[in-house]
N, C-alpha and C positions, 0 to 999 in steps of 0.2 A: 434439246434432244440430241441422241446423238444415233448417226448417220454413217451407213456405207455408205465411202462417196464415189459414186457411179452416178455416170450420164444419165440428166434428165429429172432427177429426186427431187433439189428442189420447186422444181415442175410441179410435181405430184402432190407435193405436199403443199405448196401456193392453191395448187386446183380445191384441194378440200376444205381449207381455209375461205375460198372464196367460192365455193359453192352452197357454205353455212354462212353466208353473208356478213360473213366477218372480215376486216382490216384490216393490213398489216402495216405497224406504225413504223417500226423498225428490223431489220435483219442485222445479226454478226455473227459470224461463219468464222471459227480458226481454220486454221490452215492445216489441211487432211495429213494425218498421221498414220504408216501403216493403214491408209486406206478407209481409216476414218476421222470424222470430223464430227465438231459441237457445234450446232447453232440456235441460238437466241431469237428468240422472237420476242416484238412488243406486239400487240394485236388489239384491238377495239372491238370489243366483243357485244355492244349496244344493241345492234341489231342481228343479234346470232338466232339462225333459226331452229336450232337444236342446242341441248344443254351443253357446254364445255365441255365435261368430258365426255360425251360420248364427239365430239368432236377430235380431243384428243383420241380417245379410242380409235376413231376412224383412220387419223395419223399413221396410230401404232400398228395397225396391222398393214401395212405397208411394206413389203418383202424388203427393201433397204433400210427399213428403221430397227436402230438397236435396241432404244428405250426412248421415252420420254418423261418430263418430271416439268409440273408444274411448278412453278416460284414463287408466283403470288397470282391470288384475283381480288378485283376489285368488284 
């Protein structure tokens, strides 16, 4: 996804991730450009309690999120 990076987003977005009971295996964040940055999620999504995307959806409407773009699901 890619991010305004401003204070506290990762926060926000860790919150949603972990209040759909889902995992995070991995983070990698570039280094904020112009004030925004890309970061990588791995996530384990086994025990999620709503469908992915409306997970991401949740993400995306997030007043600091630019976009988001899934890579792959297992």
């Amino acid at each position: 996804m890619r991010i305004n990076d401003q204070y506290g987003v990762m926060s926000k977005i860790l919150t949603v991730i972990s209040k759909n009971d889902a995992s995070v295996i991995t983070i990698n964040m570039t280094l904020p450009i112009h004030k925004e940055a890309v970061i990588n999620f791995t996530i384990d999504t086994h025990q999620l309690r709503e469908s992915l995307h409306e997970m991401l959806d949740e993400i995306n409407e997030l007043p600091e999120i630019i976009s988001v773009n899934l890579i792959s699901a297992e």
